[in-house]
N, C-alpha and C positions, 0 to 999 in steps of 0.2 A: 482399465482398472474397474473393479467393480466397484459401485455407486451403491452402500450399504451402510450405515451405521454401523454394522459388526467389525467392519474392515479399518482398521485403522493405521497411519503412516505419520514418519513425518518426511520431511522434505529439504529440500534446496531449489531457489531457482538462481537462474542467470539470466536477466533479460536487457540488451541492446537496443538502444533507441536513438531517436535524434539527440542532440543534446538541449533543443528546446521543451522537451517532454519532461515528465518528471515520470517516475515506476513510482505505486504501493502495491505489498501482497498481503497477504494474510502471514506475515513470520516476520522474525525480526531483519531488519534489514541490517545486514553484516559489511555494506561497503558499495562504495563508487569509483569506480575506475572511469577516467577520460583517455578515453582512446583515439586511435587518429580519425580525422574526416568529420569532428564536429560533431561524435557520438559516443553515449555513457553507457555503461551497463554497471546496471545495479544486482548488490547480491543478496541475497536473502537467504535463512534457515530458519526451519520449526522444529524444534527440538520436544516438540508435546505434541503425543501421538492425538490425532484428529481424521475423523471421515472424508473423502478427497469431496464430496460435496461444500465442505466448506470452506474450502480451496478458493482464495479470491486474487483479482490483478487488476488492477486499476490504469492506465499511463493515457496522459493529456497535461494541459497547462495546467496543473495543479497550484493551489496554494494552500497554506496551513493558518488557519488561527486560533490561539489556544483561549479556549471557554473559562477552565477553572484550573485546579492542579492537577488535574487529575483526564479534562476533556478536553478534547479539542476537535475541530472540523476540518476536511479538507474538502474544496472544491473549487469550480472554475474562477477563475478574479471578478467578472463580471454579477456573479451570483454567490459570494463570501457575506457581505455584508448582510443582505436576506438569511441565508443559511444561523448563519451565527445571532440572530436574531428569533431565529423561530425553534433554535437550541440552546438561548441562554439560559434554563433555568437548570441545566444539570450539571450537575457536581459530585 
């Protein structure tokens, strides 16, 4: 795929993992299927055409905690508390 501002897509992914990981991508995430042998696959769509440069995936022990109404962080558990401290002022 060419890597261009001009070019723009949208997408789906489908990504399979353990089930102790957690997926984020860049689209909204459409669904969690448990599948056999203790692994998820998560689904996603972007429905707003975007440059594949800003195509993102994230998967590890993720966790979420929300900022304001609007923001929220996600990162490792050991490193939430820092994160959302050095992001609380956005809203």
């Amino acid at each position: 795929m060419q890597d261009t501002p001009a070019n723009k897509i949208t997408y789906e992914a489908h990504i399979s993992v353990s089930s102790e990981f957690v997926v984020k991508v860049s689209a909204n995430e459409t669904g969690i299927e448990n599948l056999p042998n203790n692994i998820n696959r998560y689904n996603f769509y972007n429905q707003i055409k975007m440059p594949s440069y800003l195509i993102a995936i994230a998967v590890g022990d993720l966790v979420y905690r929300p900022l304001g109404r609007r923001v929220g962080v996600y990162t490792e558990p050991s490193q939430i508390d820092a994160v959302a401290a050095e992001l609380d002022t956005l809203e």
